[in-house]
N, CA, C and O atoms as CSV, one atom per row, in Angstrom:
chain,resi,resn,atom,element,x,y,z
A,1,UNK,N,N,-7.946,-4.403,-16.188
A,1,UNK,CA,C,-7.735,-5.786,-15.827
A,1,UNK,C,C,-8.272,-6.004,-14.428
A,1,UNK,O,O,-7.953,-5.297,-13.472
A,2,UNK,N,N,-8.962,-6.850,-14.378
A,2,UNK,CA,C,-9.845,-7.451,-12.879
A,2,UNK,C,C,-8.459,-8.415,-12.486
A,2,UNK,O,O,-7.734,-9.212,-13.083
A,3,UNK,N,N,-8.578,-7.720,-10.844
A,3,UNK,CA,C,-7.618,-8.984,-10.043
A,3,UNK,C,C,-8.694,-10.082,-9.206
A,3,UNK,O,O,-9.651,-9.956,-8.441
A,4,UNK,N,N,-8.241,-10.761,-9.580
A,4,UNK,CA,C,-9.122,-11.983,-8.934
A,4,UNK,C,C,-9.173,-11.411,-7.025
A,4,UNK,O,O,-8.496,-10.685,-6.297
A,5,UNK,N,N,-10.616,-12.420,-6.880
A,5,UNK,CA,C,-11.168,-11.919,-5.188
A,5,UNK,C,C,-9.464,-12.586,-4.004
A,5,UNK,O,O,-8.821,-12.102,-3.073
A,6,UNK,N,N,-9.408,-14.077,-4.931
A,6,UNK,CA,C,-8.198,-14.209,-3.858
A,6,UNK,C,C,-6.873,-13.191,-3.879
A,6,UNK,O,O,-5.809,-13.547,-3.373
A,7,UNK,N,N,-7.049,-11.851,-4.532
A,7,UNK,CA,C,-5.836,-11.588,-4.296
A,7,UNK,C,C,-6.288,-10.136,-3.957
A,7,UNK,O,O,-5.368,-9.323,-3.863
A,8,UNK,N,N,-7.502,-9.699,-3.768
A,8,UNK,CA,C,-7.972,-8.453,-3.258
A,8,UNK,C,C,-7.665,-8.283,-1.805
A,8,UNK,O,O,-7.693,-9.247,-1.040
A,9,UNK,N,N,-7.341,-6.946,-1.372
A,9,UNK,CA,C,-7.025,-6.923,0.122
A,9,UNK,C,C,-8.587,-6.525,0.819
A,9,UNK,O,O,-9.302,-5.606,0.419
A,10,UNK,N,N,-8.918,-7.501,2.005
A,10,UNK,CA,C,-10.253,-6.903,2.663
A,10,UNK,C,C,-10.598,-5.385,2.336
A,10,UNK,O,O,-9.795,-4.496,2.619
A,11,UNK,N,N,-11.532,-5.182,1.872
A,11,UNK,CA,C,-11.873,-4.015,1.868
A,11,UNK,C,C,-12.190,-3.403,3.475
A,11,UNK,O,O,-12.181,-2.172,3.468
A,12,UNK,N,N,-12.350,-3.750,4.263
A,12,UNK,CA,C,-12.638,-3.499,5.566
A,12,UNK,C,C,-11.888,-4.347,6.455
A,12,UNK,O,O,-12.522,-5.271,6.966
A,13,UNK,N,N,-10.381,-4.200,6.817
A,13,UNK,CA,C,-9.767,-5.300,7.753
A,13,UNK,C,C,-10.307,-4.812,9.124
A,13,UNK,O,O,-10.743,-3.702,9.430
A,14,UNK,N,N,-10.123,-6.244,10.069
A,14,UNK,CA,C,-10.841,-5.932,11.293
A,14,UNK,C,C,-9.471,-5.620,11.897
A,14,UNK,O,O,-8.360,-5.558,11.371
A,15,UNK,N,N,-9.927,-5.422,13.303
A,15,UNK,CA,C,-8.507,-5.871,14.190
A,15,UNK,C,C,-7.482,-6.577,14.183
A,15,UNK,O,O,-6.262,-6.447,14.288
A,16,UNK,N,N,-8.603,-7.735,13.964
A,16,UNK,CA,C,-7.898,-9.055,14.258
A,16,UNK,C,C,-6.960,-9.197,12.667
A,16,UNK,O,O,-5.933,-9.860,12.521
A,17,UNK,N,N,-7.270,-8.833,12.197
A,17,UNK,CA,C,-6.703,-8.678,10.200
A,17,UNK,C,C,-5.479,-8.173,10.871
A,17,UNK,O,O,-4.380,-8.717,10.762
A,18,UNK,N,N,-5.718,-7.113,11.566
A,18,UNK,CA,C,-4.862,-5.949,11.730
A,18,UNK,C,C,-3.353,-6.536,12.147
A,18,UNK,O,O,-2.269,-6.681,11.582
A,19,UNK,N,N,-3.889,-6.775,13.395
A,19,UNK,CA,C,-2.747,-7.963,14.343
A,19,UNK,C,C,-2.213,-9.021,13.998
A,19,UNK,O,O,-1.197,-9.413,14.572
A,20,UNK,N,N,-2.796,-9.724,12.963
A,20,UNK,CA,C,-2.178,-11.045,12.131
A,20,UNK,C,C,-1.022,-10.003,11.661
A,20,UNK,O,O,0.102,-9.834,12.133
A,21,UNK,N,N,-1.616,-9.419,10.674
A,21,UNK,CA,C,-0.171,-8.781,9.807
A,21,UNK,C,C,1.048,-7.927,10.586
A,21,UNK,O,O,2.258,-7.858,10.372
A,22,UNK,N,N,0.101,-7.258,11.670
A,22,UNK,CA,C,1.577,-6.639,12.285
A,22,UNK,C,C,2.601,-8.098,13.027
A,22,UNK,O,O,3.830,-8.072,13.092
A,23,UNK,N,N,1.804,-9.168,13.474
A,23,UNK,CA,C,2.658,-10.691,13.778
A,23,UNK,C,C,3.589,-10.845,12.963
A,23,UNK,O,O,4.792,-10.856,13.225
A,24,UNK,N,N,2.951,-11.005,11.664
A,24,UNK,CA,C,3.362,-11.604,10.634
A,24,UNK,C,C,4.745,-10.366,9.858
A,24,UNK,O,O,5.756,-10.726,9.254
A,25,UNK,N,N,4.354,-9.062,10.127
A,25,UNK,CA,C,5.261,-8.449,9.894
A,25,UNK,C,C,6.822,-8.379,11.133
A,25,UNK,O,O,8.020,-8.233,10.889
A,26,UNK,N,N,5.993,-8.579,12.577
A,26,UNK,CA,C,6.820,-8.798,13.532
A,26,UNK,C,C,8.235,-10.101,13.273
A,26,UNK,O,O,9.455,-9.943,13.305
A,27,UNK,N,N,7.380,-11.368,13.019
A,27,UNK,CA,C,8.219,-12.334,12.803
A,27,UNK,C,C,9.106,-12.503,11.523
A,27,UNK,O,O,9.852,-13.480,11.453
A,28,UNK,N,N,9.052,-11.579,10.503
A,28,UNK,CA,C,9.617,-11.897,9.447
A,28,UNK,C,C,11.060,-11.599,9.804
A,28,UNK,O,O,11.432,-11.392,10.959
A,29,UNK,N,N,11.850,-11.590,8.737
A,29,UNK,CA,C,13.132,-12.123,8.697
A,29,UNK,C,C,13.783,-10.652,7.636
A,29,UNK,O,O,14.712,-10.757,6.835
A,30,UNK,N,N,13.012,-9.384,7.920
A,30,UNK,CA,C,13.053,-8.419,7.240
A,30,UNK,C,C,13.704,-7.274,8.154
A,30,UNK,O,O,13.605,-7.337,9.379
A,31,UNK,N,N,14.444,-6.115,7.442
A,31,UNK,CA,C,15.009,-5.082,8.291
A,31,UNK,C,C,13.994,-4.227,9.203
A,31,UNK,O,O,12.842,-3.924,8.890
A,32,UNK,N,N,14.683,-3.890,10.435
A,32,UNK,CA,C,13.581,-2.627,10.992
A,32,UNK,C,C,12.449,-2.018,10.362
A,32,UNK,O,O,11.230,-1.944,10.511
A,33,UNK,N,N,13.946,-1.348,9.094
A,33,UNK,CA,C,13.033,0.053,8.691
A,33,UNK,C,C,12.020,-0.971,7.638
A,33,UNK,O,O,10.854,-0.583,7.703
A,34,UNK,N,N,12.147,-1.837,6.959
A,34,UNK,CA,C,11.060,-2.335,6.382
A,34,UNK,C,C,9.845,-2.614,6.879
A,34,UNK,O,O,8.739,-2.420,6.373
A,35,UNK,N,N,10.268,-3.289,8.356
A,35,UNK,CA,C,8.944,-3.575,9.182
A,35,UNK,C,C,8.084,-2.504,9.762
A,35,UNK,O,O,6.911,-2.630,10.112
A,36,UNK,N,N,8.960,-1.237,9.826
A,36,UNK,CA,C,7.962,-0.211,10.449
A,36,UNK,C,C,7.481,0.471,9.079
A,36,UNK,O,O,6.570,1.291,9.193
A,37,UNK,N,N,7.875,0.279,8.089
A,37,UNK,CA,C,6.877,0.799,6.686
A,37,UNK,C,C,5.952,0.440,6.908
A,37,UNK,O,O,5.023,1.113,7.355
A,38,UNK,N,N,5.933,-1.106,6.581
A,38,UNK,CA,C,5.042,-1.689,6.880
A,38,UNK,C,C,3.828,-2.287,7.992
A,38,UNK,O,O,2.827,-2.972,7.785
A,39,UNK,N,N,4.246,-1.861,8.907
A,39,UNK,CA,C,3.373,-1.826,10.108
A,39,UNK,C,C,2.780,-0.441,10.021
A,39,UNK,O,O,1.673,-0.422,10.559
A,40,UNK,N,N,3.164,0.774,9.501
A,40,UNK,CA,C,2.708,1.599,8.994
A,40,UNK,C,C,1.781,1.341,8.204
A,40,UNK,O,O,0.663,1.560,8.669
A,41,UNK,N,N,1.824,0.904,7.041
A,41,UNK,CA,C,0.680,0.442,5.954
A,41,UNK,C,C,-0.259,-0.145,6.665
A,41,UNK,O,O,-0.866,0.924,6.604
A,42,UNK,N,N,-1.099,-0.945,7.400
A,42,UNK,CA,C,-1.778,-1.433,8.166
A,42,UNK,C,C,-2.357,-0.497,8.385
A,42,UNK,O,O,-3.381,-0.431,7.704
A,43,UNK,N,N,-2.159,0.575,9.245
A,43,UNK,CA,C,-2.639,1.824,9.471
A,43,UNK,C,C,-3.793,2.675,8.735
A,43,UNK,O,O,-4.777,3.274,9.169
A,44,UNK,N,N,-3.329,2.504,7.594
A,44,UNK,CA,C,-3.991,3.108,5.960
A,44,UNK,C,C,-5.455,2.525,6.257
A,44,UNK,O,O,-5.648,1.309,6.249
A,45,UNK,N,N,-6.593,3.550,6.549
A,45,UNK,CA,C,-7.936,2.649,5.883
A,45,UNK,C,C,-8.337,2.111,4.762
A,45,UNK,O,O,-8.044,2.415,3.605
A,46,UNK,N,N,-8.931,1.406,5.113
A,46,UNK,CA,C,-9.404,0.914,3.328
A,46,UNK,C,C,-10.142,1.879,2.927
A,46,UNK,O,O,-11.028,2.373,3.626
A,47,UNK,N,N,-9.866,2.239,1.799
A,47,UNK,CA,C,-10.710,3.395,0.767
A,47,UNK,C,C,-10.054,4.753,0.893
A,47,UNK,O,O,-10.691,5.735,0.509
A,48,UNK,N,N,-8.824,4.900,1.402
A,48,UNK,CA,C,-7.822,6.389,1.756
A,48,UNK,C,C,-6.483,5.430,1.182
A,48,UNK,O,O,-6.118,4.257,1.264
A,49,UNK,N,N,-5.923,6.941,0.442
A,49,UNK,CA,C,-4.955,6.696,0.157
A,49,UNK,C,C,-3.830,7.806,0.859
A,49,UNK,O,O,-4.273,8.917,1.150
A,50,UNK,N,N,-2.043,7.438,1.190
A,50,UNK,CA,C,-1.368,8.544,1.275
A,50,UNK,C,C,-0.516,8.312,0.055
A,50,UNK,O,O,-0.584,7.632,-0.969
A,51,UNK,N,N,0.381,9.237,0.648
A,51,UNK,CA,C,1.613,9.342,-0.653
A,51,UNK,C,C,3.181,8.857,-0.201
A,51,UNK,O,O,3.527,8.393,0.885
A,52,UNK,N,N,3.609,8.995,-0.822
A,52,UNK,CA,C,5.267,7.997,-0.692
A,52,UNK,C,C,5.965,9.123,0.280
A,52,UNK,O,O,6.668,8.586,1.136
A,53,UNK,N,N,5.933,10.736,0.361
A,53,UNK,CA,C,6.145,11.354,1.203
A,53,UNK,C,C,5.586,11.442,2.373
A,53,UNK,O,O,6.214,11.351,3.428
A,54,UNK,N,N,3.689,11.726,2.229
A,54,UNK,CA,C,3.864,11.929,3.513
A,54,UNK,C,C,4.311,10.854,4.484
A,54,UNK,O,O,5.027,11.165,5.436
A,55,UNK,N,N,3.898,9.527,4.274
A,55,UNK,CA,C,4.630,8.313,5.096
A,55,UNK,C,C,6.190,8.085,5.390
A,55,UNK,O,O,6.527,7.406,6.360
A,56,UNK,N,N,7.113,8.652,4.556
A,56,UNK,CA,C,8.245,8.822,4.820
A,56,UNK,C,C,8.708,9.999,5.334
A,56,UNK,O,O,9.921,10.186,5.431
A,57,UNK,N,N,7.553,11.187,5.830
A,57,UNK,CA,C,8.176,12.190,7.528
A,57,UNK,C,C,7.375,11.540,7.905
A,57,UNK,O,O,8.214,10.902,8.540
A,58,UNK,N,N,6.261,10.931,8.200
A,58,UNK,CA,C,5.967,9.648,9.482
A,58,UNK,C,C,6.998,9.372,10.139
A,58,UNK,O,O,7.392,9.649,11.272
A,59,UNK,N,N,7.492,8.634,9.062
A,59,UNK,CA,C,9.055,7.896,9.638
A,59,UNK,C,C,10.248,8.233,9.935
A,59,UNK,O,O,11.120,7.683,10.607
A,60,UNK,N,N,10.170,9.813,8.999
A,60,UNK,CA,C,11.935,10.214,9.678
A,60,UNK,C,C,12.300,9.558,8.034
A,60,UNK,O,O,12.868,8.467,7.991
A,61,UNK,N,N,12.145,9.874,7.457
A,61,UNK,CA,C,13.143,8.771,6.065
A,61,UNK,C,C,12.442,9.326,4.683
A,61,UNK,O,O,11.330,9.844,4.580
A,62,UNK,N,N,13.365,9.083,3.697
A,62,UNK,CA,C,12.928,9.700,2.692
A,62,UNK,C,C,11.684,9.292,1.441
A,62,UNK,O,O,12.165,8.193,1.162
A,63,UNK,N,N,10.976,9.355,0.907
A,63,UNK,CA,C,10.328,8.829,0.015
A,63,UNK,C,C,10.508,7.908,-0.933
A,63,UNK,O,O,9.618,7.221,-1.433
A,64,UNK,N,N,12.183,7.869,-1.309
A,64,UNK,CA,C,12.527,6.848,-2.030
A,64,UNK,C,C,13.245,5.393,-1.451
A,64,UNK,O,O,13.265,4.278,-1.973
A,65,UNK,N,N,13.792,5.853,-0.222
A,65,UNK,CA,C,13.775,4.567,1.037
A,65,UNK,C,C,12.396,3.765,1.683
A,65,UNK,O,O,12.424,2.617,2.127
A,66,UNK,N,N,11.114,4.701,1.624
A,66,UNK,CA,C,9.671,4.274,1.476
A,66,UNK,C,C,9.192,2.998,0.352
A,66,UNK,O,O,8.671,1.923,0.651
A,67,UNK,N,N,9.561,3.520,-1.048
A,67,UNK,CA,C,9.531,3.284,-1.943
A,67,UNK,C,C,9.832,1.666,-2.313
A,67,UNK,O,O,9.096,0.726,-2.613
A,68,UNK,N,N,11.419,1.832,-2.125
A,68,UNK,CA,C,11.780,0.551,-2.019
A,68,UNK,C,C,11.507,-0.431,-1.211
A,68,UNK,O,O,11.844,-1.589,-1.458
A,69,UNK,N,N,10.870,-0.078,-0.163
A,69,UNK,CA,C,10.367,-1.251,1.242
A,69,UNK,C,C,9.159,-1.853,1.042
A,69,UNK,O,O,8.713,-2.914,1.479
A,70,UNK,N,N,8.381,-0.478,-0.159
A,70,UNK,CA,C,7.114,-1.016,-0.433
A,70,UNK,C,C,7.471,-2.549,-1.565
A,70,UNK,O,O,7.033,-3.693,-1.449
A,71,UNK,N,N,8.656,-1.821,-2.876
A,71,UNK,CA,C,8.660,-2.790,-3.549
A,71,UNK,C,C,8.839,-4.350,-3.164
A,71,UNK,O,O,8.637,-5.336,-3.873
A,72,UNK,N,N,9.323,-4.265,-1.691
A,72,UNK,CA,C,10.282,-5.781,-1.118
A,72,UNK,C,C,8.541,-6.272,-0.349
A,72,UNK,O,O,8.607,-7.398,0.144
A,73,UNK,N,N,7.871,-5.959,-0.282
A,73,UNK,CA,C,6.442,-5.707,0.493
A,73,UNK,C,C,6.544,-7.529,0.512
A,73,UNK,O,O,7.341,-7.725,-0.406
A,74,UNK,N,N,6.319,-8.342,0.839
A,74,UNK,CA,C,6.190,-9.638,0.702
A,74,UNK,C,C,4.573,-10.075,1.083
A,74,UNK,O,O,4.009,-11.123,0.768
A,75,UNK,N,N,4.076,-9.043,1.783
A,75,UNK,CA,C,2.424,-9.381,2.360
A,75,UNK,C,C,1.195,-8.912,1.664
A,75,UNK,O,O,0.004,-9.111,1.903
A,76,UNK,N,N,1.998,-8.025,0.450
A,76,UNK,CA,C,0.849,-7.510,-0.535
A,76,UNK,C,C,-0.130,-8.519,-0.878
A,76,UNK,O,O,0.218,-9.674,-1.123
A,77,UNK,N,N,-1.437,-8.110,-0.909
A,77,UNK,CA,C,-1.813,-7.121,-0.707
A,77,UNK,C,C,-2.864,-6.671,0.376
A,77,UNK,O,O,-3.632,-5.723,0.538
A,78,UNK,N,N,-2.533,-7.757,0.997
A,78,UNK,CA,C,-3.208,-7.474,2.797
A,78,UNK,C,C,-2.494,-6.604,3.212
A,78,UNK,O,O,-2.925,-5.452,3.232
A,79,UNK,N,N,-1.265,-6.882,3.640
A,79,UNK,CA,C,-0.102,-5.155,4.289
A,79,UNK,C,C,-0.609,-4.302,2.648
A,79,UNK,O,O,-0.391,-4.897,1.592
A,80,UNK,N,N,-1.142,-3.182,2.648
A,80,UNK,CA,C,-1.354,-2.249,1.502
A,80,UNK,C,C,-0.457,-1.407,0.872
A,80,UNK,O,O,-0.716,-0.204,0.894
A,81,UNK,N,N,0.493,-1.772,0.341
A,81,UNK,CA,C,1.020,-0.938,-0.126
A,81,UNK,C,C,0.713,-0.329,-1.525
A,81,UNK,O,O,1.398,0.544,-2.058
A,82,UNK,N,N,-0.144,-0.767,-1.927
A,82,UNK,CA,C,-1.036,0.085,-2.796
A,82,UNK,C,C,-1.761,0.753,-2.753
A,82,UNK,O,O,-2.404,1.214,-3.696
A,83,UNK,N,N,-1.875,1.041,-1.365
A,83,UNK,CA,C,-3.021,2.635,-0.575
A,83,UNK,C,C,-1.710,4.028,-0.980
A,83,UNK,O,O,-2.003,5.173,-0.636
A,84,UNK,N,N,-0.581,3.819,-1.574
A,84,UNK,CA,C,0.703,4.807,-1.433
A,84,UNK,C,C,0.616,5.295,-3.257
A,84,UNK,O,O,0.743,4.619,-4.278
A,85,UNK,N,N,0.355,6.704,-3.042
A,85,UNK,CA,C,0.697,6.974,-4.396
A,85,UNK,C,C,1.257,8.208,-4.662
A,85,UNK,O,O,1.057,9.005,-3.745
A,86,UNK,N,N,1.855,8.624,-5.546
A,86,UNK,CA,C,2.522,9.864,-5.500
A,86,UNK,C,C,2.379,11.086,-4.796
A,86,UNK,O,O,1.590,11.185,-3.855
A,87,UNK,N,N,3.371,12.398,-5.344
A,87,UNK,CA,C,2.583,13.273,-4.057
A,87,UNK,C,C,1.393,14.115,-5.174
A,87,UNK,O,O,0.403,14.772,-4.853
A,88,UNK,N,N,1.858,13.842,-6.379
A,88,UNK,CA,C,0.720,14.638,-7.338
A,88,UNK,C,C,-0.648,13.621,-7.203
A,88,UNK,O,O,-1.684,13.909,-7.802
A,89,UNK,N,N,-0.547,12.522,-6.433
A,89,UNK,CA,C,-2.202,11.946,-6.387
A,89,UNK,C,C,-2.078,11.013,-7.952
A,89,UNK,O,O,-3.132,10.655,-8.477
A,90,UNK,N,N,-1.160,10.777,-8.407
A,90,UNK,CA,C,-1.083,9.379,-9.768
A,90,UNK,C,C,-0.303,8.435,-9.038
A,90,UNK,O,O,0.608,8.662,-8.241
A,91,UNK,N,N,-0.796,7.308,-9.427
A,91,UNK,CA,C,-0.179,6.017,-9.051
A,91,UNK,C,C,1.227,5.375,-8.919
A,91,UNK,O,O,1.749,4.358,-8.460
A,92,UNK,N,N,1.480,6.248,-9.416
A,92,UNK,CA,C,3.300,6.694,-9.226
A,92,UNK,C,C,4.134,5.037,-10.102
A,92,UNK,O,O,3.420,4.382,-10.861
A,93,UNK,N,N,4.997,4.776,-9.951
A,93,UNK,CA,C,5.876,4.123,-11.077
A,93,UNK,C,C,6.061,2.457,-10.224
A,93,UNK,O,O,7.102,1.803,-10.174
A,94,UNK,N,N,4.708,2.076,-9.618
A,94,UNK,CA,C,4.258,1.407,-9.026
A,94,UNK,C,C,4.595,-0.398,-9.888
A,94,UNK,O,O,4.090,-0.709,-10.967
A,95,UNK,N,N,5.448,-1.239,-9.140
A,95,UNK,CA,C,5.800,-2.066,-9.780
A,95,UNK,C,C,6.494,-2.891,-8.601
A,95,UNK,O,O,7.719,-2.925,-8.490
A,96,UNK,N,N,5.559,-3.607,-7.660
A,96,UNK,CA,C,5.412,-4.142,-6.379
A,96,UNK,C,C,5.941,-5.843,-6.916
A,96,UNK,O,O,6.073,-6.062,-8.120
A,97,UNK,N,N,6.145,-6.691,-6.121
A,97,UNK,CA,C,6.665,-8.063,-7.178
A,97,UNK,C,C,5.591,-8.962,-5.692
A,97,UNK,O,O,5.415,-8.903,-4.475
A,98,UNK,N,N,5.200,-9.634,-6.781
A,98,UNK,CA,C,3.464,-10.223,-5.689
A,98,UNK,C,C,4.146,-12.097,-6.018
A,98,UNK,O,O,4.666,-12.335,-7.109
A,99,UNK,N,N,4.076,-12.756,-5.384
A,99,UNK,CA,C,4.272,-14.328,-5.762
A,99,UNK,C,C,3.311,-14.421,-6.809
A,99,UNK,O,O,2.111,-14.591,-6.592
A,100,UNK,N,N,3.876,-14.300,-8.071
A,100,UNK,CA,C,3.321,-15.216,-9.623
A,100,UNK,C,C,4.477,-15.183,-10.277
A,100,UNK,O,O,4.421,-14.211,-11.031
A,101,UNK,N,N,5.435,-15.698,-10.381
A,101,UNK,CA,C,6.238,-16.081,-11.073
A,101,UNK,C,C,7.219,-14.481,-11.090
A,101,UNK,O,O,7.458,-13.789,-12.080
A,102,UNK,N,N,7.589,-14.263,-9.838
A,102,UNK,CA,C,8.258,-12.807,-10.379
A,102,UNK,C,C,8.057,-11.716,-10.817
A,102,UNK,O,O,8.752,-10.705,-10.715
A,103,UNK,N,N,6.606,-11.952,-11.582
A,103,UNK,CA,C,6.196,-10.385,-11.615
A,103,UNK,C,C,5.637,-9.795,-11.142
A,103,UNK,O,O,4.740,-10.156,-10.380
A,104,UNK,N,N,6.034,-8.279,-11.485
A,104,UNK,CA,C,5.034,-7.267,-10.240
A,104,UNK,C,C,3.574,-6.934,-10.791
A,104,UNK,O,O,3.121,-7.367,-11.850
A,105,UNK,N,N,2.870,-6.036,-9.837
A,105,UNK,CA,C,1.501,-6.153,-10.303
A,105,UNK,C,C,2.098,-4.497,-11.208
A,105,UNK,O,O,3.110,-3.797,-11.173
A,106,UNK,N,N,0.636,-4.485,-12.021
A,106,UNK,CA,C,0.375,-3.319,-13.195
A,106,UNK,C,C,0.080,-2.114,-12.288
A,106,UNK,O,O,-0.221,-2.322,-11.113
A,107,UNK,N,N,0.137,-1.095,-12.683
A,107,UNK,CA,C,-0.519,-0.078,-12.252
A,107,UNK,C,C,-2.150,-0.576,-12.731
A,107,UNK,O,O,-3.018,-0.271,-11.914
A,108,UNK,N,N,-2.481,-1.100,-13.625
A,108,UNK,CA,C,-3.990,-1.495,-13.979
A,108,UNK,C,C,-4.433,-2.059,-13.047
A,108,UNK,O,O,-5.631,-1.978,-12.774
A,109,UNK,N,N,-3.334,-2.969,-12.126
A,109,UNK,CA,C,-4.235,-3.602,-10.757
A,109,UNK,C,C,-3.908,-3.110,-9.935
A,109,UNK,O,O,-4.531,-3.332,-8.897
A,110,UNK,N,N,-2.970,-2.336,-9.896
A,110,UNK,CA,C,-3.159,-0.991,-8.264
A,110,UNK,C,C,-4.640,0.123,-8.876
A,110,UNK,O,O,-5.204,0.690,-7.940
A,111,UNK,N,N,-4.987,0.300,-9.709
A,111,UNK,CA,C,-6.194,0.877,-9.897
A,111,UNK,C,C,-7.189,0.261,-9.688
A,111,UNK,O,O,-8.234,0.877,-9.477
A,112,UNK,N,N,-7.158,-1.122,-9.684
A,112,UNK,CA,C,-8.332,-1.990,-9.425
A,112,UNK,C,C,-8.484,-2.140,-8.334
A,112,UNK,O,O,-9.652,-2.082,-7.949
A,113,UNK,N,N,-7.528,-2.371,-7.430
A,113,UNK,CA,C,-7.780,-2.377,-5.800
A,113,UNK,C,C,-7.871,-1.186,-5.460
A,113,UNK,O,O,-8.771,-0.975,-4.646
A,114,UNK,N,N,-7.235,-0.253,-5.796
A,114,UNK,CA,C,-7.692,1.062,-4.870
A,114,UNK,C,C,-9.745,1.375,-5.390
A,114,UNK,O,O,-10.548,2.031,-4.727
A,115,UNK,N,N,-10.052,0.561,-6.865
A,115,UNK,CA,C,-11.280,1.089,-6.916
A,115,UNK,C,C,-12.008,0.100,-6.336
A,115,UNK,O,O,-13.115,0.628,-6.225
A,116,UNK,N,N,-12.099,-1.123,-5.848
A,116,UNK,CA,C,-12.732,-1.966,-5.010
A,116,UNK,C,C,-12.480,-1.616,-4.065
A,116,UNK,O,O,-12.327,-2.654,-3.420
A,117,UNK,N,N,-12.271,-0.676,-3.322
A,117,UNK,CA,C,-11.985,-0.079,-2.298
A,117,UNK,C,C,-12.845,1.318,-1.932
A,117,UNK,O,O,-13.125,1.952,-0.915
A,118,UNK,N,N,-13.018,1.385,-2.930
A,118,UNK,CA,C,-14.523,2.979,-3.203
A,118,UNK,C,C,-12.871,4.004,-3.615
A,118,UNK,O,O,-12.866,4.945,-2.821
A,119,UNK,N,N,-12.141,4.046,-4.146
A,119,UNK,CA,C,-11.377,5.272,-4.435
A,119,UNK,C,C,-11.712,5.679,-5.696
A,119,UNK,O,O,-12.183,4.926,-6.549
A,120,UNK,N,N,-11.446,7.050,-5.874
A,120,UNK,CA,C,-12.411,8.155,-7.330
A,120,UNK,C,C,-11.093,8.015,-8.188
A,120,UNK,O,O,-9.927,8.045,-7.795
A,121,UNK,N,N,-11.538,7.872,-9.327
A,121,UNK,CA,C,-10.219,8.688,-9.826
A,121,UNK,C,C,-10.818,10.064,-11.058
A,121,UNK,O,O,-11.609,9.986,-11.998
A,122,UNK,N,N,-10.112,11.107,-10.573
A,122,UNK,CA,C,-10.307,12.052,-11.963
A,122,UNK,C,C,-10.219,11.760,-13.650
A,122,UNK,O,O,-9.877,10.638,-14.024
A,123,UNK,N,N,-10.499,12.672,-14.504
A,123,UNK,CA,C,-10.538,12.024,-15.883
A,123,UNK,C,C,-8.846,11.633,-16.086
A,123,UNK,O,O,-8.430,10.820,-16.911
A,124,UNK,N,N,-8.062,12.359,-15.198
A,124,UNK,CA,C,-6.564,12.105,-15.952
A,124,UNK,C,C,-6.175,11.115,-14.939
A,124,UNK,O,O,-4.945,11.165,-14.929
A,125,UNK,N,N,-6.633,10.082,-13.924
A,125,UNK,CA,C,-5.953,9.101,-13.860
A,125,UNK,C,C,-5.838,9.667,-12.230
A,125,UNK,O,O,-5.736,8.667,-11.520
A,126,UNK,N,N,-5.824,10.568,-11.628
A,126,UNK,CA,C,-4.992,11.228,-10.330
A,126,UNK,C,C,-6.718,10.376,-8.935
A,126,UNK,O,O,-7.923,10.163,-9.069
A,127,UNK,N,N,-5.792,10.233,-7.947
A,127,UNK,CA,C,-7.424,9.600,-6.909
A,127,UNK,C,C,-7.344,11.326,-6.422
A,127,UNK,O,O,-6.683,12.205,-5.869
A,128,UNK,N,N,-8.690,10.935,-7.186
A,128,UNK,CA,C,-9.916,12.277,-6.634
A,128,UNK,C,C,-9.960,12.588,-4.843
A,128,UNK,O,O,-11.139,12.567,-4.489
A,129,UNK,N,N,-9.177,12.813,-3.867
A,129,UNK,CA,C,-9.192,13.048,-2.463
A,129,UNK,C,C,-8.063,13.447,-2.055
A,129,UNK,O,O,-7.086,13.656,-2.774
A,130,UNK,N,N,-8.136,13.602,-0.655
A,130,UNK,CA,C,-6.858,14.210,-0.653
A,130,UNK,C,C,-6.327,13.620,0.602
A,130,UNK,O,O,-6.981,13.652,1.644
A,131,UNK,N,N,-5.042,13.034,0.506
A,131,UNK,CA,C,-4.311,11.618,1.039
A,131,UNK,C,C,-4.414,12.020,2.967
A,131,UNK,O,O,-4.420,12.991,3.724
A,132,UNK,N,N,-4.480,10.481,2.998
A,132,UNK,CA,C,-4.169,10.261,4.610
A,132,UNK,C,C,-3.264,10.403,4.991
A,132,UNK,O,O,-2.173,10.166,4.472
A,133,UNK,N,N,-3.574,10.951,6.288
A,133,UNK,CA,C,-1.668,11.258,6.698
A,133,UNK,C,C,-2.264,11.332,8.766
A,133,UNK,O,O,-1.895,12.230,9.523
A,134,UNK,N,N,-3.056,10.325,9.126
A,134,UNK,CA,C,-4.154,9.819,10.409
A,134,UNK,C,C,-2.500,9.211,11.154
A,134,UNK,O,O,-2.889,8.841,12.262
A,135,UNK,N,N,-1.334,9.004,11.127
A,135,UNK,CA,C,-0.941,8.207,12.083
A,135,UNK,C,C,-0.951,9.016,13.642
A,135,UNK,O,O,-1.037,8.330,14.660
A,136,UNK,N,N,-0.878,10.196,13.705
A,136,UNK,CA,C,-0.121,10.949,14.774
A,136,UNK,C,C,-1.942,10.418,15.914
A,136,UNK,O,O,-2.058,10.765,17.090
């Protein structure tokens, strides 16, 4: 399934991309630890992916407290939280809730953005590389 261009995240955010969203993550009306997930995600280049662990020892916090901050994500899919995929490298049980009426996106369109993005995937589905983990 193709996600339409208005809902693709820049394949190349600039700075200035950069700084809108950490604003925009600054001013929201969301917990700490959500905002530093997510100001985390920003981080992520376009075309690298990490995993739900390593970003949660980034943070001091566990993978499934990661998890859930991604699901509450309200800026998808500019803040990326679809650069995050398991630690085996599959797309993991990915079910993000995007403004269309409540539902979340497919794993078919977290595969579509991570591949408009230049990411490989192997014959069984896993991204062919081996995850970012650039914050330090």
């Amino acid at each position: 399934m193709a996600v339409p261009a208005a809902r693709r995240g820049s394949p190349q955010p600039t700075s200035a991309d950069v700084r809108a969203q950490l604003e925009r993550i600054a001013r929201s009306n969301r917990t700490d630890f959500e905002k530093r997930v997510w100001a985390a995600l920003c981080r992520i280049p376009a075309g690298r992916v990490t995993t739900y662990g390593l970003l949660a020892r980034y943070l001091g916090s566990s993978p499934r407290a990661v998890g859930n901050a991604l699901r509450r994500n309200p800026f998808a899919p500019e803040v990326p939280c679809h650069r995050v995929v398991a630690t085996g490298m599959t797309l993991g049980g990915f079910k993000g809730k995007w403004p269309r009426g409540g539902e979340g996106i497919t794993l078919d369109e977290k595969r579509s953005l991570l591949a408009g993005e230049g990411i490989q995937f192997d014959d069984r589905g896993r991204v062919a590389s081996c995850p970012w983990s650039g914050w330090s």
